[in-house]
C-alpha positions, 0 to 999 in steps of 0.5 A: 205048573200054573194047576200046581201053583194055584193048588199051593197057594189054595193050601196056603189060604186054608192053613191060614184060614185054619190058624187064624180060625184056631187062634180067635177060638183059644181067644175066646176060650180065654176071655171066657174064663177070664172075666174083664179080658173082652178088650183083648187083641193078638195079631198073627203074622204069617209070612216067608222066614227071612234072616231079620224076621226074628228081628221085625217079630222083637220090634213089633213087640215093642211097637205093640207094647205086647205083654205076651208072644207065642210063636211057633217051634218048628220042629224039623227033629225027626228021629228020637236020636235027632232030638236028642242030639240037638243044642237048645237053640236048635231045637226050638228053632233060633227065631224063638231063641232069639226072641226069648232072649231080647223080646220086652214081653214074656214069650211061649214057645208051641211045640208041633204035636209031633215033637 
């Protein structure tokens, strides 16, 4: 049990290290095509999904007087008929929804290639 929970969180930290690595290239791709944007700042959160994380995810919004979210569907819809059956809210997953609805920001919502 102790092999496989090194070997899960060693899978952990490369996904991690993946994201962020993705996140600081579209970064700079950005600044790249947009002169004067150099200055530019994002934070990833990563972290186990709790009942009050959509909350904390607003609040931070707030904090970082953020003028921009992304976040991340989760896109649990498997078949075509499962997406096709599911509400708005539970198609885009209700962390986004809630954000989307009282974040003070403007908010983007990336689908899994998947979906």
């Amino acid at each position: 049990i102790k092999q496989l929970k090194n070997e899960m969180e060693s899978m952990k930290d490369e996904t991690i290290q993946k994201i962020s690595d993705r996140a600081m290239e579209i970064k700079t791709d950005y600044c790249n095509k947009h002169k004067g944007m150099d200055s530019l700042k994002f934070e990833i959160k990563i972290g186990d999904p709790t009942p009050s994380a959509k909350h904390d995810i607003v609040r931070a919004c707030y904090d970082f007087k953020a003028d921009s979210l992304f976040l991340g569907a989760k896109g649990i819809a498997h078949t075509f008929k499962d997406r096709i059956e599911k509400t708005v809210r539970d198609h885009v997953g209700s962390v986004p929804d809630y954000c989307l609805h009282n974040a003070p920001c403007d908010v983007m919502v990336v689908k899994p290639p998947e979906y």
